[in-house]
N, CA, C and O atoms as a Tinker XYZ file with bonds, in Angstrom:
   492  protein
     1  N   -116.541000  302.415000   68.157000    73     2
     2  CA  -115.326000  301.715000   67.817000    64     1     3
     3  C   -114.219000  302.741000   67.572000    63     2     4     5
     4  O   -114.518000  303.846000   67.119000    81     3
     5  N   -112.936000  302.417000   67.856000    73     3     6
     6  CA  -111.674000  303.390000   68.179000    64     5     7
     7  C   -111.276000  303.258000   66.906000    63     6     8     9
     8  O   -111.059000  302.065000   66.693000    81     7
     9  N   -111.058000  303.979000   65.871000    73     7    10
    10  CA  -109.496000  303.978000   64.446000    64     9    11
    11  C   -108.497000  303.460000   64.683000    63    10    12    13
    12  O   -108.515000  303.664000   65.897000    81    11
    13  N   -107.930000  303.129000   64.579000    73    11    14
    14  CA  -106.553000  302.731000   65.090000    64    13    15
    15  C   -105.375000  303.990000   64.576000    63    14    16    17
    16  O   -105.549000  304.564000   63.501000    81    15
    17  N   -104.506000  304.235000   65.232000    73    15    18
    18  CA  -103.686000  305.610000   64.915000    64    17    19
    19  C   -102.558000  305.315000   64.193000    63    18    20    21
    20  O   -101.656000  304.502000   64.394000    81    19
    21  N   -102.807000  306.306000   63.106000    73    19    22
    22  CA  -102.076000  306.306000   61.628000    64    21    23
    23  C   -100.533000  306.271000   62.561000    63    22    24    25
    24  O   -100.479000  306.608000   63.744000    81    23
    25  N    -99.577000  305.888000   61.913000    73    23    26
    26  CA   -98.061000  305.616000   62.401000    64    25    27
    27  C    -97.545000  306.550000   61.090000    63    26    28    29
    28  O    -97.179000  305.971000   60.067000    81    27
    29  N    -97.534000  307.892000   61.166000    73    27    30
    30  CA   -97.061000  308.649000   60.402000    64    29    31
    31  C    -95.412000  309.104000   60.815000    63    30    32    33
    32  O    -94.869000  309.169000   61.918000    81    31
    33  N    -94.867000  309.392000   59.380000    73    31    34
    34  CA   -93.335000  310.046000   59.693000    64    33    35
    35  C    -93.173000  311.561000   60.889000    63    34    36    37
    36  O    -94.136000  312.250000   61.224000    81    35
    37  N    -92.123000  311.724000   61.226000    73    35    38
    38  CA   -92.251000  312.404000   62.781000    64    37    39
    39  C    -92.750000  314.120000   61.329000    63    38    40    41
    40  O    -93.682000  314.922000   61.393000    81    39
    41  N    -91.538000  313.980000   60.201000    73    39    42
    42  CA   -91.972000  315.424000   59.720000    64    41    43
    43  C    -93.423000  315.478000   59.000000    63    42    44    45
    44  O    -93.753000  316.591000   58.592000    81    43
    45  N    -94.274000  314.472000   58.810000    73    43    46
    46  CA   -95.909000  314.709000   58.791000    64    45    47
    47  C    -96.391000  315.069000   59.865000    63    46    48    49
    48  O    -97.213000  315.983000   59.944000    81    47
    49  N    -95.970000  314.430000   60.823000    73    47    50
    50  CA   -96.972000  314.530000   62.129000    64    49    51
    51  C    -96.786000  316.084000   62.617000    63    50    52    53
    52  O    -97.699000  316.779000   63.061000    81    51
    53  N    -94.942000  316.634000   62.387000    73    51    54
    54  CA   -94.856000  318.075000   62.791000    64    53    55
    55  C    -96.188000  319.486000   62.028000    63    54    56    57
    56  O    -96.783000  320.443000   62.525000    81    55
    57  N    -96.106000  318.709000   60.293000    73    55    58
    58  CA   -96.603000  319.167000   59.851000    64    57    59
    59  C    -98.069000  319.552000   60.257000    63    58    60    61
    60  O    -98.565000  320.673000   60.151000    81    59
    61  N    -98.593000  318.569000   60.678000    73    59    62
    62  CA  -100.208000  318.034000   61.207000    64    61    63
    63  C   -100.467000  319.276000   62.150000    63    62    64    65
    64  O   -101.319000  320.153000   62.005000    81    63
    65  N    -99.242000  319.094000   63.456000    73    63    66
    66  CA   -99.753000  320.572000   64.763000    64    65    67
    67  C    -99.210000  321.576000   64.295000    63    66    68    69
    68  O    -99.331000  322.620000   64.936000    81    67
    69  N    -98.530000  321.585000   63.182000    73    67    70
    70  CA   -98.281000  323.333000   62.810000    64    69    71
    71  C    -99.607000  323.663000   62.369000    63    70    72    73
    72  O   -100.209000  324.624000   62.848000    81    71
    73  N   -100.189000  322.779000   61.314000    73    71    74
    74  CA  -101.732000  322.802000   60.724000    64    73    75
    75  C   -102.824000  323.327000   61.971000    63    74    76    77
    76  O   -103.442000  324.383000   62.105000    81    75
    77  N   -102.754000  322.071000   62.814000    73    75    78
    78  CA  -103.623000  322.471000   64.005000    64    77    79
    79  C   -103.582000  323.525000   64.402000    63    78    80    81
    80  O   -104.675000  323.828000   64.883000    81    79
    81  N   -102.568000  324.627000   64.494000    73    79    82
    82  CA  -102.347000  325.248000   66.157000    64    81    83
    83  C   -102.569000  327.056000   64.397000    63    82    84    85
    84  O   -102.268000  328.222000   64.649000    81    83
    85  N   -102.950000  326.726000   63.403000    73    83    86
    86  CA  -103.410000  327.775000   62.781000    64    85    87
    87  C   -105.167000  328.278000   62.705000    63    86    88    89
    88  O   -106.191000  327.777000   63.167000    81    87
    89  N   -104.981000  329.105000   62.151000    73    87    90
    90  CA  -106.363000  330.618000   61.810000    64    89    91
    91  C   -107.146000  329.399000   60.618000    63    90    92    93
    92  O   -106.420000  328.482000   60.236000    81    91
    93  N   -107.986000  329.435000   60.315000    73    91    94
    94  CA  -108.783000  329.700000   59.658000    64    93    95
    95  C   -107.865000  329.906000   58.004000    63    94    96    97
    96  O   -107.353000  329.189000   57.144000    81    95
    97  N   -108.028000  330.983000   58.216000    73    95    98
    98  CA  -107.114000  331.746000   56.927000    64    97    99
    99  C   -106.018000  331.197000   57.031000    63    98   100   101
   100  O   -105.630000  330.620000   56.015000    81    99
   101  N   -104.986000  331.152000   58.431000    73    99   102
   102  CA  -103.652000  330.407000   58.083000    64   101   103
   103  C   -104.168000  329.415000   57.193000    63   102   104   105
   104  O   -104.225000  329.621000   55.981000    81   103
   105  N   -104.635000  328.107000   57.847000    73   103   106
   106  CA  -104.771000  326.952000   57.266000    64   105   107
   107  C   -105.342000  327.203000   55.529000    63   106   108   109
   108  O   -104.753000  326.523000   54.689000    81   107
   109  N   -106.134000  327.878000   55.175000    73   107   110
   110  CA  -106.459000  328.648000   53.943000    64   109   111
   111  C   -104.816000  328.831000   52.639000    63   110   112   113
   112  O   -104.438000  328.265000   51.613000    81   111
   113  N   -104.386000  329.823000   53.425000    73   111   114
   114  CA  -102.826000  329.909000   53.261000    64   113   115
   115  C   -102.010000  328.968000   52.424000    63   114   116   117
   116  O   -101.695000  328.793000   51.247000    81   115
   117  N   -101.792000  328.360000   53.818000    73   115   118
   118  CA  -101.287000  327.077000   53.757000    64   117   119
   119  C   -101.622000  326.079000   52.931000    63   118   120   121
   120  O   -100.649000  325.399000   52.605000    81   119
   121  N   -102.990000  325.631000   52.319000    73   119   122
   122  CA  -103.237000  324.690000   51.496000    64   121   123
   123  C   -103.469000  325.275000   50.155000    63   122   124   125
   124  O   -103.855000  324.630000   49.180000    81   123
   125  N   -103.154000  326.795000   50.179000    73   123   126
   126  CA  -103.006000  327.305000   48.687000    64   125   127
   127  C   -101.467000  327.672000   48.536000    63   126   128   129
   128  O   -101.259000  328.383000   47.553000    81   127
   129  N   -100.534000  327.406000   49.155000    73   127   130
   130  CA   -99.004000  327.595000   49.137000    64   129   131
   131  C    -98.746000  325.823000   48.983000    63   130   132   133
   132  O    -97.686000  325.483000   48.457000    81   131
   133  N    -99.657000  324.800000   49.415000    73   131   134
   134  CA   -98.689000  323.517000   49.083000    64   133   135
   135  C    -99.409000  323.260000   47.873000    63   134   136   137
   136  O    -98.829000  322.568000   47.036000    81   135
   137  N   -100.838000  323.783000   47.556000    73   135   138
   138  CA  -101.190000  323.527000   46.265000    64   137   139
   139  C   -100.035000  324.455000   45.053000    63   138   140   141
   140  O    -99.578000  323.850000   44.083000    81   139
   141  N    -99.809000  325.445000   45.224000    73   139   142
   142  CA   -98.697000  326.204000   44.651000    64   141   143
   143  C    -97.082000  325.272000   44.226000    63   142   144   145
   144  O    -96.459000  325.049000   43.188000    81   143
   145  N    -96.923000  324.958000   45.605000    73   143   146
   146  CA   -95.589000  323.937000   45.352000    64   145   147
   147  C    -96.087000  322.619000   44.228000    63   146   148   149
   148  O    -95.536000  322.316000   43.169000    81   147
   149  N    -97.027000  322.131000   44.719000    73   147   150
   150  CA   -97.016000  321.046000   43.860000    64   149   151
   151  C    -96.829000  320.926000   42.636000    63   150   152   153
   152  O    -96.010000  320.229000   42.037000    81   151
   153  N    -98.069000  322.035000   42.034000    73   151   154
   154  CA   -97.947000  322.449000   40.710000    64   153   155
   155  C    -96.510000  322.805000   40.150000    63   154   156   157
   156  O    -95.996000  322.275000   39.164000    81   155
   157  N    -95.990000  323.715000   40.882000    73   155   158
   158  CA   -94.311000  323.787000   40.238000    64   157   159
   159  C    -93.703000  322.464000   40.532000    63   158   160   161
   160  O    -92.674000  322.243000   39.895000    81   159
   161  N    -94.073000  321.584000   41.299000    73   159   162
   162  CA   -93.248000  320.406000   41.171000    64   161   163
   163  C    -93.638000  320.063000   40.056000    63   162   164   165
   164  O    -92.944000  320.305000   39.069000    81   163
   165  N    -94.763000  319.460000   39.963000    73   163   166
   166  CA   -95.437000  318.922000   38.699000    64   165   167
   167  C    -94.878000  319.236000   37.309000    63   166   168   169
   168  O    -94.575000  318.443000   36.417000    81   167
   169  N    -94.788000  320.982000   37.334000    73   167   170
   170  CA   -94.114000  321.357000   36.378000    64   169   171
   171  C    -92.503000  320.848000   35.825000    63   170   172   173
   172  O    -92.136000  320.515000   34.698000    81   171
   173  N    -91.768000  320.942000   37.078000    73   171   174
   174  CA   -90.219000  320.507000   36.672000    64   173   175
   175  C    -90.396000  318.573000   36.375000    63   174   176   177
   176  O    -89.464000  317.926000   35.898000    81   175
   177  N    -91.438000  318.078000   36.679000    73   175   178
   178  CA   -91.380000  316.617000   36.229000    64   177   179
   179  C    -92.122000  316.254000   35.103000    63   178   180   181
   180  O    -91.942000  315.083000   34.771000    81   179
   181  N    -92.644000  316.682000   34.639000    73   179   182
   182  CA   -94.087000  316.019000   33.739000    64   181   183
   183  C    -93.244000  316.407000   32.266000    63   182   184   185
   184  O    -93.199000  317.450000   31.614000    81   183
   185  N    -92.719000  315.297000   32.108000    73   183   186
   186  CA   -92.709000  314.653000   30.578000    64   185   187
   187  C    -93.269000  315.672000   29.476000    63   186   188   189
   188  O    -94.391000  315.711000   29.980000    81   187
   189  N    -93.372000  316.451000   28.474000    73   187   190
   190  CA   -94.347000  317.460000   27.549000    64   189   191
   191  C    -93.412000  316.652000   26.125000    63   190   192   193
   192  O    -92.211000  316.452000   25.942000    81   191
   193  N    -94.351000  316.420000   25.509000    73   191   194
   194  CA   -94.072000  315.802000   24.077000    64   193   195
   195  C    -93.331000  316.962000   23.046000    63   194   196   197
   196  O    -92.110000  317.118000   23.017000    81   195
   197  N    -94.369000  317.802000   22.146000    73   195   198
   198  CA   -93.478000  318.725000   21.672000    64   197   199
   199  C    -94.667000  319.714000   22.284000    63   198   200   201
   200  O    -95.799000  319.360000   22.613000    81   199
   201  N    -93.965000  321.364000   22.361000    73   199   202
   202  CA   -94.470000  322.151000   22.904000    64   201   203
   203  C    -95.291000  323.011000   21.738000    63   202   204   205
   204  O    -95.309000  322.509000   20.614000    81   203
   205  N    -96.006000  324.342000   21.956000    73   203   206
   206  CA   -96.216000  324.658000   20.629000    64   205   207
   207  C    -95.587000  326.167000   20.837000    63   206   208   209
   208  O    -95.096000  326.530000   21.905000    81   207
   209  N    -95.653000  326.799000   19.934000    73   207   210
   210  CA   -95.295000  327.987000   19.541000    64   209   211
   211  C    -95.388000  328.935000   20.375000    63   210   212   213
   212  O    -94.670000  329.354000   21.283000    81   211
   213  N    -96.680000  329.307000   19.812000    73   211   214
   214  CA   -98.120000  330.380000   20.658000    64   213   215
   215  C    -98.738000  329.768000   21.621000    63   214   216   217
   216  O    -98.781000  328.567000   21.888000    81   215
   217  N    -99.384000  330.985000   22.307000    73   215   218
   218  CA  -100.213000  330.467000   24.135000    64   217   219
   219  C   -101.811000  329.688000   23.202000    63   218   220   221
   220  O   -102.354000  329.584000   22.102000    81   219
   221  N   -101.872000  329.488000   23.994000    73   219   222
   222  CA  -103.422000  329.061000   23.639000    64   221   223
   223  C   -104.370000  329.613000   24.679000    63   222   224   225
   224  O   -104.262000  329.367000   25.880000    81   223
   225  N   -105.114000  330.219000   24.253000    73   223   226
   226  CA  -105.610000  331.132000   24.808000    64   225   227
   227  C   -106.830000  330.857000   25.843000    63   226   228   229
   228  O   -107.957000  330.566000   25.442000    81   227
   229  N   -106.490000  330.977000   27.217000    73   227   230
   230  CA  -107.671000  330.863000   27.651000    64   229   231
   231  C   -108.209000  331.443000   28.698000    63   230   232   233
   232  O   -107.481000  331.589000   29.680000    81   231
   233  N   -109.719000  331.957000   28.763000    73   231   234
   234  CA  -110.092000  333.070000   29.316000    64   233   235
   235  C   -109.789000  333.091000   30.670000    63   234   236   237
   236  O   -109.798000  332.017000   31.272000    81   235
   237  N   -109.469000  334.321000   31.375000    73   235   238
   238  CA  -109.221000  334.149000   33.021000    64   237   239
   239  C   -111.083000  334.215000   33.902000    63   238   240   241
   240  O   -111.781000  335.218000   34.050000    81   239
   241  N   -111.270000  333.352000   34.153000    73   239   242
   242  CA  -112.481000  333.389000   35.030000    64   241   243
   243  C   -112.791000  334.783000   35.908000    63   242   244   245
   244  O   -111.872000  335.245000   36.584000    81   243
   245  N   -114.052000  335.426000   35.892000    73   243   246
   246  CA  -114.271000  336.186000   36.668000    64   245   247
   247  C   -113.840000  336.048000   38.336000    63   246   248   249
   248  O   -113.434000  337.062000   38.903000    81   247
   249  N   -113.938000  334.857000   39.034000    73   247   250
   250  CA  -113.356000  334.814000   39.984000    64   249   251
   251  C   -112.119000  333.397000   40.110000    63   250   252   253
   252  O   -112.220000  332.190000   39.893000    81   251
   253  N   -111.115000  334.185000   40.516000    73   251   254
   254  CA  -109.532000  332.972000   40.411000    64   253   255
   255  C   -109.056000  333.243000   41.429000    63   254   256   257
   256  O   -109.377000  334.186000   42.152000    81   255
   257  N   -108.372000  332.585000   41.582000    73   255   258
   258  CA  -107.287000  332.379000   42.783000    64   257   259
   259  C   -106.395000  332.845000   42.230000    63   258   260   261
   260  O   -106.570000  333.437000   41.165000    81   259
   261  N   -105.326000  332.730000   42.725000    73   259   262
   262  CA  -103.678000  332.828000   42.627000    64   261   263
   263  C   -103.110000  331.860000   41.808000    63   262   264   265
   264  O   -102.581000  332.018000   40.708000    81   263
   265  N   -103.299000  330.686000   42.550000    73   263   266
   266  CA  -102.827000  329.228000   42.637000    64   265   267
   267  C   -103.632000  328.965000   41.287000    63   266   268   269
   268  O   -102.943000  328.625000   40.325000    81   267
   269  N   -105.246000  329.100000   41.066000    73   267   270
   270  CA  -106.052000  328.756000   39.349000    64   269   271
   271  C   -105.078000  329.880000   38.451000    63   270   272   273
   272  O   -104.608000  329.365000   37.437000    81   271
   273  N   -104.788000  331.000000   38.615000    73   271   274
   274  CA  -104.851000  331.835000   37.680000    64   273   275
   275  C   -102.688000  330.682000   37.374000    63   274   276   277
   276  O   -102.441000  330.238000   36.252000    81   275
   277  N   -101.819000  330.531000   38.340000    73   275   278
   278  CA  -100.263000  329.990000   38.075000    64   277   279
   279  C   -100.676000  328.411000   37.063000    63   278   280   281
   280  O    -99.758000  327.672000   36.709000    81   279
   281  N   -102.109000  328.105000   36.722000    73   279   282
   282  CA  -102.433000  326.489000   36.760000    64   281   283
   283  C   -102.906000  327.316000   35.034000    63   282   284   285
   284  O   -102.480000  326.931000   33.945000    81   283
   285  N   -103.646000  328.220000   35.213000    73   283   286
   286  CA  -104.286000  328.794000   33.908000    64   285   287
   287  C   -103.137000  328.994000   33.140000    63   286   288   289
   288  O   -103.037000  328.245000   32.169000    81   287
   289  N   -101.929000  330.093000   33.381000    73   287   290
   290  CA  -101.251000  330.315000   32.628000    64   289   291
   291  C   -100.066000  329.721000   32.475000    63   290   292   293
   292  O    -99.128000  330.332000   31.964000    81   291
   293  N    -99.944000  328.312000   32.946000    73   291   294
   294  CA   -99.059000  327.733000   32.995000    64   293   295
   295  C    -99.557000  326.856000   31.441000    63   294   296   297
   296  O    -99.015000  326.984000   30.343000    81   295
   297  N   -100.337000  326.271000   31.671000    73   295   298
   298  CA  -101.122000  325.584000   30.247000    64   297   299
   299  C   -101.542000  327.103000   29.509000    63   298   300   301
   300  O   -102.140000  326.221000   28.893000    81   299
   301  N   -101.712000  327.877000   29.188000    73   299   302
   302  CA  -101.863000  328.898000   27.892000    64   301   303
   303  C   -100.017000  328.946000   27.411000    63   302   304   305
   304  O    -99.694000  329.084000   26.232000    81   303
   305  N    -99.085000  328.822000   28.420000    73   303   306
   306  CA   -98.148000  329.336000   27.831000    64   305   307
   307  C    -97.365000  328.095000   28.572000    63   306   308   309
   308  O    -96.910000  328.180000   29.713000    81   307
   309  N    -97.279000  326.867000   27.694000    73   307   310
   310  CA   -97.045000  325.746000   27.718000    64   309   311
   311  C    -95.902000  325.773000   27.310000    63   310   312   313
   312  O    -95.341000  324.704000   27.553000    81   311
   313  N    -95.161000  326.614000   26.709000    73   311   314
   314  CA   -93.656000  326.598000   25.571000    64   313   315
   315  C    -92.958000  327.438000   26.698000    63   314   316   317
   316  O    -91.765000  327.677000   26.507000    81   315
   317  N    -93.488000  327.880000   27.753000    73   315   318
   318  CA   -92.166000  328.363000   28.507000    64   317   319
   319  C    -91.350000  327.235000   29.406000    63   318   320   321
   320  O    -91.968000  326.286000   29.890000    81   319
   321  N    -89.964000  327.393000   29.593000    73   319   322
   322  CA   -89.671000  326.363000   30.839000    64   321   323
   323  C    -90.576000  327.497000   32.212000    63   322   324   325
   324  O    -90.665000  328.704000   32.437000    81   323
   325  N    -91.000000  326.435000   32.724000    73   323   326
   326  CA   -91.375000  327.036000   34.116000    64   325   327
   327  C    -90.362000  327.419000   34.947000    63   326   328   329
   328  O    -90.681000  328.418000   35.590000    81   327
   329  N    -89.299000  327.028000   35.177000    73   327   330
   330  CA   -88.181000  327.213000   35.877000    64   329   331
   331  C    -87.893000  328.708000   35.490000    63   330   332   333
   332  O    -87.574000  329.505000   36.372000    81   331
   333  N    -87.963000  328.956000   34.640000    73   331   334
   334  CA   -87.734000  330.574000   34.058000    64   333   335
   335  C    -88.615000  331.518000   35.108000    63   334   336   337
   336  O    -88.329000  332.644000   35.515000    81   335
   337  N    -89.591000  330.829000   35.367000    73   335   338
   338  CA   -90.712000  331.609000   36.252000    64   337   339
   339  C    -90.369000  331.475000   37.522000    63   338   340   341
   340  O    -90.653000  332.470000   38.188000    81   339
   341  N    -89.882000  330.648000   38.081000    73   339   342
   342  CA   -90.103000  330.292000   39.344000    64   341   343
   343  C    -89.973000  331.413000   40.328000    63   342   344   345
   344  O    -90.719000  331.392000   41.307000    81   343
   345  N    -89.023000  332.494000   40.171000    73   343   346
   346  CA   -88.423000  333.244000   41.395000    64   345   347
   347  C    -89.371000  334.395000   41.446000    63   346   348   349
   348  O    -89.493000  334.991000   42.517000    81   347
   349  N    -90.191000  334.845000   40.191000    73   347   350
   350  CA   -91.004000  335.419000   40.125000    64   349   351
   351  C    -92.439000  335.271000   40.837000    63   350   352   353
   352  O    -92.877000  335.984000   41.739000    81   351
   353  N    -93.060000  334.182000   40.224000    73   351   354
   354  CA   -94.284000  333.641000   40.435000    64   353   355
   355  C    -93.903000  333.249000   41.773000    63   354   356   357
   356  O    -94.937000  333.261000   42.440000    81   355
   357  N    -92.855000  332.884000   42.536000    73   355   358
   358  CA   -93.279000  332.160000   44.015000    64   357   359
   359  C    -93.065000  333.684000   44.958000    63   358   360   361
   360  O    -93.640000  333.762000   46.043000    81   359
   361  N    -92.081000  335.032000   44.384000    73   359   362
   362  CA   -92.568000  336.178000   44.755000    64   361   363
   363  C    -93.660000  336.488000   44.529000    63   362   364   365
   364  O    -94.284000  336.722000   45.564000    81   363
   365  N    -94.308000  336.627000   43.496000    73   363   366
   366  CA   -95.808000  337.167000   43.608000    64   365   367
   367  C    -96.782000  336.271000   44.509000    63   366   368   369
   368  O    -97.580000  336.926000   45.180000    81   367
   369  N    -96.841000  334.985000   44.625000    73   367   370
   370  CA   -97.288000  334.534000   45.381000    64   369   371
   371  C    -96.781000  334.535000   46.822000    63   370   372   373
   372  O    -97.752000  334.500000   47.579000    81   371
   373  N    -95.973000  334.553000   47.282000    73   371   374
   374  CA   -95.901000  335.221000   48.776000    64   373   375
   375  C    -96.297000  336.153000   49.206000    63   374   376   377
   376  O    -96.743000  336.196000   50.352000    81   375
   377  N    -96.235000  337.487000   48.168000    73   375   378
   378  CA   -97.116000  339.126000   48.446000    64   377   379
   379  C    -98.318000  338.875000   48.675000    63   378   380   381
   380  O    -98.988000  339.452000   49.531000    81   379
   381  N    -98.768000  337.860000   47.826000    73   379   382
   382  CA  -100.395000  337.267000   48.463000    64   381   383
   383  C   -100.654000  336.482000   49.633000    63   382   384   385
   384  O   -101.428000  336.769000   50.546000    81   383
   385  N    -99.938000  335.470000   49.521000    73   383   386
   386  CA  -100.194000  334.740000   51.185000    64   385   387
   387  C    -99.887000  335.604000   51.950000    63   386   388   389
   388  O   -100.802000  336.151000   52.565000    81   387
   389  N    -98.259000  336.107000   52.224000    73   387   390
   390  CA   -97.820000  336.302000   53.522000    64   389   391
   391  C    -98.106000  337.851000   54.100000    63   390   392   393
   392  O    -98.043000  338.287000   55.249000    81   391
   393  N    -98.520000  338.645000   52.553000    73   391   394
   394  CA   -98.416000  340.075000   52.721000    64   393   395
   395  C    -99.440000  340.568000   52.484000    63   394   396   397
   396  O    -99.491000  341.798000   52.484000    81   395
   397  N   -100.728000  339.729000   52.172000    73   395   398
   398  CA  -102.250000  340.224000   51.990000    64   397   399
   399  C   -102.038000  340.908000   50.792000    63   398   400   401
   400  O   -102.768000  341.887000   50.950000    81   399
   401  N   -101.421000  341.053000   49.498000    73   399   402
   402  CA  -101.490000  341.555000   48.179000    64   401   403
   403  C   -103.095000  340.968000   47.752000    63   402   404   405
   404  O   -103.491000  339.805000   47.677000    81   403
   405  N   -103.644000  341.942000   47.572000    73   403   406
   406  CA  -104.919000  341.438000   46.389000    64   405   407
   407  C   -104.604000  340.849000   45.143000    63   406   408   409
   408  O   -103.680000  341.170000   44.396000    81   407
   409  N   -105.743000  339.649000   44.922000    73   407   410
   410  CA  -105.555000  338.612000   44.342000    64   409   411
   411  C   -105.404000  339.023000   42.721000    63   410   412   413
   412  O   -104.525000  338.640000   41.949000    81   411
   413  N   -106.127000  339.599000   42.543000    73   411   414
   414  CA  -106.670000  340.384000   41.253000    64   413   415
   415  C   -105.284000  341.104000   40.790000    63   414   416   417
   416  O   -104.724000  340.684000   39.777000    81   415
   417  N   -104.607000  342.428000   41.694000    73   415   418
   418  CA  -103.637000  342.545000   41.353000    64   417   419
   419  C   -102.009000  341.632000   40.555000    63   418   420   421
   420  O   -101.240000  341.819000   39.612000    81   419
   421  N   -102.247000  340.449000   41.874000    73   419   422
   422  CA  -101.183000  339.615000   41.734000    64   421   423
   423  C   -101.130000  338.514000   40.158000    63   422   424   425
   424  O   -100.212000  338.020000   39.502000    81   423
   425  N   -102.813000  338.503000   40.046000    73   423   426
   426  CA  -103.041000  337.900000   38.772000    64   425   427
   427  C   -102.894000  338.775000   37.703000    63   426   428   429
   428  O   -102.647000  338.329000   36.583000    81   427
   429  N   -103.060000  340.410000   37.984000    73   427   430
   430  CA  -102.336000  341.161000   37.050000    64   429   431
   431  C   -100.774000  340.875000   36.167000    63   430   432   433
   432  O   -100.343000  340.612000   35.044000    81   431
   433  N   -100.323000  341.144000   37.599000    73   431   434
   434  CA   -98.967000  340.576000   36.951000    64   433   435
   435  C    -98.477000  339.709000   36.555000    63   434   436   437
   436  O    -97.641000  339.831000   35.660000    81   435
   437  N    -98.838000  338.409000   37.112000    73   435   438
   438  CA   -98.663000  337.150000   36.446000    64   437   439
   439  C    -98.727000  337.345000   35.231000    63   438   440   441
   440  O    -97.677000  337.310000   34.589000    81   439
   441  N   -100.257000  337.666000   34.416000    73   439   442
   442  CA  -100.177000  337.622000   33.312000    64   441   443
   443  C    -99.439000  338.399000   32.418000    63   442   444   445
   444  O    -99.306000  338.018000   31.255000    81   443
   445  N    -98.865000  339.603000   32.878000    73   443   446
   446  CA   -98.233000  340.332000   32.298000    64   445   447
   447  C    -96.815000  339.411000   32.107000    63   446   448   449
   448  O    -96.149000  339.275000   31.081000    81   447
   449  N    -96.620000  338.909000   33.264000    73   447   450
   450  CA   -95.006000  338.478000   33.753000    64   449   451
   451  C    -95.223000  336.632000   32.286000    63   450   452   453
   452  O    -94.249000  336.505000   31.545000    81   451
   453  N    -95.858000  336.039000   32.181000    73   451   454
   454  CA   -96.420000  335.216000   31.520000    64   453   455
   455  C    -95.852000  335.865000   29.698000    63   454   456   457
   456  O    -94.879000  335.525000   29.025000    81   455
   457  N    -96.808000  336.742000   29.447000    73   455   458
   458  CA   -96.713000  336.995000   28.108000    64   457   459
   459  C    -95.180000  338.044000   27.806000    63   458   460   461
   460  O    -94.529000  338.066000   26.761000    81   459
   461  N    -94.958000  338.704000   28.861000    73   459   462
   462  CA   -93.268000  339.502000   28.869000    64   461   463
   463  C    -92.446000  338.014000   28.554000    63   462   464   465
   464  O    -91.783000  338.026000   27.517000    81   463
   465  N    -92.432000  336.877000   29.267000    73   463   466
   466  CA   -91.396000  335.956000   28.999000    64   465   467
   467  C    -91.727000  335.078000   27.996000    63   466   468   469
   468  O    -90.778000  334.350000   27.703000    81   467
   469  N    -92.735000  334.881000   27.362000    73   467   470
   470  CA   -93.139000  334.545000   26.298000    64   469   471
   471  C    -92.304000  335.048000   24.940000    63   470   472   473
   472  O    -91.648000  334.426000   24.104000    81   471
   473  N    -92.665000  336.609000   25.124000    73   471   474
   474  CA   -92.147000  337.523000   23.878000    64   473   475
   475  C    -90.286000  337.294000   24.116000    63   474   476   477
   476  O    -89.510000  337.051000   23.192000    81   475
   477  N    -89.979000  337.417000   25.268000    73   475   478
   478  CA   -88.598000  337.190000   25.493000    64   477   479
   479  C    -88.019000  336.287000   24.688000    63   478   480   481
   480  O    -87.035000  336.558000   24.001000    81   479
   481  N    -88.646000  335.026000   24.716000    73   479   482
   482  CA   -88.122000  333.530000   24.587000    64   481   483
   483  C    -87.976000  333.282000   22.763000    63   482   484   485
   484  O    -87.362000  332.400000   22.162000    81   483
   485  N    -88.872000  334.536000   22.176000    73   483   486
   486  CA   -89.670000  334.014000   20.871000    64   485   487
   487  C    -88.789000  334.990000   20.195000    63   486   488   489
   488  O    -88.646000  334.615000   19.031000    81   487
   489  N    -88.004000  336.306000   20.473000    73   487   490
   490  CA   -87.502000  337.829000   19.593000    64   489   491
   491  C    -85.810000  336.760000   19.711000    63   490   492
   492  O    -84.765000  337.204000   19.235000    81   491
């Protein structure tokens, strides 16, 4: 029996053969750069009641992503606006997708870049 074919918008469907016509790793990439966007969307919309002070601390997993480690320290350091981050964190995350930066490194800095704007926000 045939599916019947989804009647998608023309910019999904573009989206779909850019998807197709990638690597392996592109497609890899790619679904850790729209998981990336989302989360900062998420961030500039989601309602937060009152914020708290201090991070709340929580351990970085022996093995993370990019995208877990922007999700980790986004909730430890819940009192920042994210928007403060943005130009940063979506640079460090491009050195990783587009420029092969090691992951480990890039989560270096995050966290550094995390608790630097923390102390900023608080002196």
């Amino acid at each position: 029996m045939l599916t019947p074919k989804l009647q998608l918008p023309s910019d999904q469907r573009k989206l779909l053969r850019l998807y197709s016509s990638l690597t392996e790793q592109g497609k890899e990439s790619l679904a850790a750069f729209a998981e990336f966007l989302a989360i900062r969307e998420d961030a500039g919309s989601a309602a937060e009641p009152l914020r708290p002070s201090e991070p709340k601390p929580i351990p970085r997993p022996e093995t993370e992503t990019v995208v877990g480690a922007i999700r980790r320290l986004s909730e430890s350091y819940s009192m920042i606006d994210k928007s403060l981050l943005l130009t940063e964190t979506s640079s460090l995350m491009t050195a990783h997708l587009m420029h092969g930066r090691d992951a480990s490194d890039v989560i270096d800095e995050l966290e550094v870049l995390f608790a630097e704007k923390h102390k900023s926000t608080t002196d």
